[in-house]
N, C-alpha and C positions, 0 to 999 in steps of 0.2 A: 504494500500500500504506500503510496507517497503525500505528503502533506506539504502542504506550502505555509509559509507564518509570514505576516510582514508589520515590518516594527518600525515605529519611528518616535525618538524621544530627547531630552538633553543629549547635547553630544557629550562624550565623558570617555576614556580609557576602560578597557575592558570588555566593552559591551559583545564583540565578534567573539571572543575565546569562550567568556560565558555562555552565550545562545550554541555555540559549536560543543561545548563542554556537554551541556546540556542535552543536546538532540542523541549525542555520543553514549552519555548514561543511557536512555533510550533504545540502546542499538537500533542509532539509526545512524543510516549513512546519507551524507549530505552531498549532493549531485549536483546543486548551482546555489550561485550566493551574489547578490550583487548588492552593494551598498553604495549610498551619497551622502556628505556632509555638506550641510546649505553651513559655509563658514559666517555669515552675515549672521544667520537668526540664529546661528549655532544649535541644531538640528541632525541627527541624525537618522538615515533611512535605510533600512534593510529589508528585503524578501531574498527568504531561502527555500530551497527546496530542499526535501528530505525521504528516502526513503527506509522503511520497515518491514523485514522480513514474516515477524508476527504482528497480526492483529494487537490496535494499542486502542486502549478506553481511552477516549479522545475527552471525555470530560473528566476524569481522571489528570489524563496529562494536561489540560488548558490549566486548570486548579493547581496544579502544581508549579507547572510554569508563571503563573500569578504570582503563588509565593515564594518563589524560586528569585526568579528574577524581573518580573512587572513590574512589582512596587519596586524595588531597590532601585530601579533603573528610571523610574518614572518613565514606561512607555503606556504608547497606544497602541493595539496591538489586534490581530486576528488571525487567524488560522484556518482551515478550509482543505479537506479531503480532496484528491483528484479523483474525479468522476461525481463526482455531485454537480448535478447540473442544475443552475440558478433558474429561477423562472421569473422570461422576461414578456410584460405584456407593450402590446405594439400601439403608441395611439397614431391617428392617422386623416388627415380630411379627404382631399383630390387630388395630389398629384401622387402616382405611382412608380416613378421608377427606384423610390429608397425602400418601400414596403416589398416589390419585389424583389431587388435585390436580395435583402435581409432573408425572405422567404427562399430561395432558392438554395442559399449558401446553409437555411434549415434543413433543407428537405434534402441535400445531397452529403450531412454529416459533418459538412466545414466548422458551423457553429454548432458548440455545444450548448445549449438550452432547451428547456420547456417552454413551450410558446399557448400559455392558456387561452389566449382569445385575443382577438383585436378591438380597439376602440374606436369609432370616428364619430365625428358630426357631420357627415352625411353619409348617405346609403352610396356611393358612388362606385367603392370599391369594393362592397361586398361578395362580387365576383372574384374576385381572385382571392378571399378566406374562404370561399367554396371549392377552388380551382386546389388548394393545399388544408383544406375538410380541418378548417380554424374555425371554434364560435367570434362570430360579428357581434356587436354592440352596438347601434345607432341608438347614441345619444346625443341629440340636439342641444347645443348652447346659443342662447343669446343673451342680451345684456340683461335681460330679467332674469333668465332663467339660468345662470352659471354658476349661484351657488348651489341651486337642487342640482344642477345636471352632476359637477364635481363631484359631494354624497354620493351619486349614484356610481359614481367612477367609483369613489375610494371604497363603498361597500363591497363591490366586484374586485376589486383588487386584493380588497380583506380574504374575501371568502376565498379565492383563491392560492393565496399566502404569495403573491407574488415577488418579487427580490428585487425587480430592478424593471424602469419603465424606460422606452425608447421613442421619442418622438421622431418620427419616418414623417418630416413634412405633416405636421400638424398645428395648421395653423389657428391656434387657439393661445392668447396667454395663461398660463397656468396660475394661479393663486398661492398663496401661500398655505390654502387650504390644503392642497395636496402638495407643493412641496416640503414641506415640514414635517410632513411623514417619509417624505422618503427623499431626504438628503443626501447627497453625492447620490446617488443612484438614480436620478433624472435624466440620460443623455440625448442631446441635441444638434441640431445641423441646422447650416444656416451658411451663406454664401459669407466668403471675407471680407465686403464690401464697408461692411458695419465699421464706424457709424457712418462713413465717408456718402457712400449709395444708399441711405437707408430707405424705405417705403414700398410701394408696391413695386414697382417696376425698376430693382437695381442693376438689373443686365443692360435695360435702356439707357441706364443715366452712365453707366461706366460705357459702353458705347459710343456715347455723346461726347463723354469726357475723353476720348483717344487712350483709352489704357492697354499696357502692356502685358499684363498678367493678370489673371482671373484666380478666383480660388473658393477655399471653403473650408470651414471651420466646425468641430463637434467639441463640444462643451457640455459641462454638467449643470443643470438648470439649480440657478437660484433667483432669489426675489428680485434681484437688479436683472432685468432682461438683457442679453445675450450678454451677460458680464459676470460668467461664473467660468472657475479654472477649464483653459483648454488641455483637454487630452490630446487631438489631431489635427492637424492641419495640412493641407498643400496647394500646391497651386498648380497652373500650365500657362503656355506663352499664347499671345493672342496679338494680330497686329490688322493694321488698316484693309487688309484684304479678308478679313472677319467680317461676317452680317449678324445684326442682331441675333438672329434666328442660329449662328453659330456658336456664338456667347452662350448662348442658355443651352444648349447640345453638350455644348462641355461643361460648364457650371455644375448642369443636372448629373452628368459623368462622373464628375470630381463629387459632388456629394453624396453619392453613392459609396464611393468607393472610401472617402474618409470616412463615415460616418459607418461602417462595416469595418475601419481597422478601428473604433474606437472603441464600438462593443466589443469586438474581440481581445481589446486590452484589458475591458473591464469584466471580462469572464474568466481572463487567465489570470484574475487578481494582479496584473499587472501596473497596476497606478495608486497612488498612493495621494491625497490633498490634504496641502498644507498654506494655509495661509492666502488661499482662493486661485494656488497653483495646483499642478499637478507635477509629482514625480513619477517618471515614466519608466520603466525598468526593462532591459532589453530581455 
C-alpha cells in the first residue's frame, strides 16, 4: 500500500530526518520526497510518498504521527491512501468543451475520481451526462433565486459526501455560501485576460487590442473572484493573421487542457496553499 503525507509548517532543522525517521519505524519505504522553503514567510513544504508492505491502521498511525511529530513541529498536515479516489462533482452552464474534456479523460481511466452527478443552470448539456450515464441536476439561478438554488447544491453535495467541486465553465458566481464549505477545493478556469479583458467578450477586446499571447488560468475559488491561489496556467502565441473566431478556438483549447492539469494536481494531492499561493510539487 503507498501513502502520501504532505506537511507544511515553521521552517526549523530536523523536520526531513524526523518524518523519514518516522515513516522508517513504520517499515515503510519512502519512494519520493520533494520539499520547498518559502525563505521570506519562513515556511516549510513537504509531500512524501511512502510505501508498506503490511496493511497499516491509518488512524492508528495519523494519531500517532500527531503526537509524534505535528504538534512539536507545529504542522498542517494530511495524508491520503493511493487508490482512494476523491469525488469530484462537475458544475456547468453552456459551453462544452471543459465538461467534455474532463469526461473523457473519466471514462478512459486518465482521471482518477468518482464523478456523482453534474450540476448546471440550464438543461443544455444534459446530453452529454446521458452520452457518459452521469445524474444531471438542473438547477436554475437567478438573482432571487441563488440563495435557495445554492441549499439545493450544497444539500446534493452533502448527501453525496462529495471532496472536491470543478467549475467546467460555469458561469454563475459562487457565494460564500458554498464556498466556505469547501475551501481550497473549489477549482476554476477562466481565460488570463483578467483583469486587463474582463467582461463578456475578452477574446474581442484582446483582439482589438493586437495581442500576442492568449492564455488561461485554473485557480481555487475564493470570495474575491478570480483572485484565489493559481494552481495552472499557460499560454500560446497569436499574431495579426488571427480572427477572432481563432482567439476563442485556442482560448477554449488552452482551457481545457489547463484546467484538466489542475485537477489532476489536485487529485494527486499535488498542491499545497499557503498564503493565497499554491505550492506545486513535481
Amino acid at each position: 500500500m503507498k501513502l502520501t503525507i504532505r506537511i507544511h509548517c515553521p521552517d526549523q532543522s530536523g523536520i526531513i530526518s524526523s518524518v523519514t525517521q518516522f515513516v522508517h519505524e513504520k517499515n515503510g519505504n519512502i519512494i519520493y520526497l520533494d520539499q520547498h522553503v518559502d525563505k521570506e514567510a519562513g515556511v516549510f513544504f513537504m509531500r512524501l510518498e511512502s510505501e508498506f508492505e503490511d496493511e497499516i491502521n491509518l488512524s492508528v498511525f495519523k494519531q500517532q504521527f500527531e503526537q509524534k511529530l505535528a504538534e512539536n513541529y507545529k504542522m498542517k498536515w494530511g495524508m491520503h491512501l493511493d487508490g482512494e479516489k476523491p469525488k469530484m462533482a462537475i458544475f456547468v452552464s453552456k459551453y462544452n468543451h471543459c465538461i467534455y474534456d474532463l469526461l473523457s479523460r473519466y471514462h478512459s481511466g486518465e482521471l482518477l475520481v468518482d464523478i456523482p452527478f453534474i450540476i448546471s443552470n440550464h438543461q443544455d448539456l444534459e446530453y452529454i451526462a446521458d452520452q457518459f450515464q452521469i445524474p444531471y441536476y438542473h438547477i436554475p439561478v437567478t438573482k432571487e433565486t441563488k440563495t435557495l438554488a445554492e441549499e439545493k447544491q450544497l444539500n446534493l453535495l452533502k448527501e453525496y459526501k462529495v471532496d472536491f467541486i470543478v467549475l467546467a465553465r460555469y458561469m454563475q458566481i459562487l457565494s460564500p455560501q458554498v464556498i466556505d464549505v469547501y475551501p481550497q477545493k473549489i477549482i476554476n478556469i477562466h481565460h488570463s485576460f483578467l483583469p486587463a479583458f474582463a467582461g463578456a467578450k475578452p477574446y474581442h477586446a484582446a483582439f482589438e487590442r493586437g495581442v500576442k499571447i492568449i492564455g488561461a488560468t485554473s485557480h481555487y475559488v475564493t470570495a474575491e473572484l478570480d483572485a484565489g491561489p493559481i494552481i495552472e496556467q499557460d499560454v500560446t502565441a497569436v499574431s495579426h493573421s488571427h480572427s477572432i473566431k481563432d482567439f476563442i478556438t485556442k482560448g477554449r483549447d488552452l482551457e481545457k487542457i489547463v484546467l484538466s492539469r489542475a485537477v489532476q494536481l489536485h487529485v494527486a494531492r499535488k498542491t499545497i496553499v499557503y498564503n493565497n499561493k499554491t505550492v506545486i510539487f513535481s
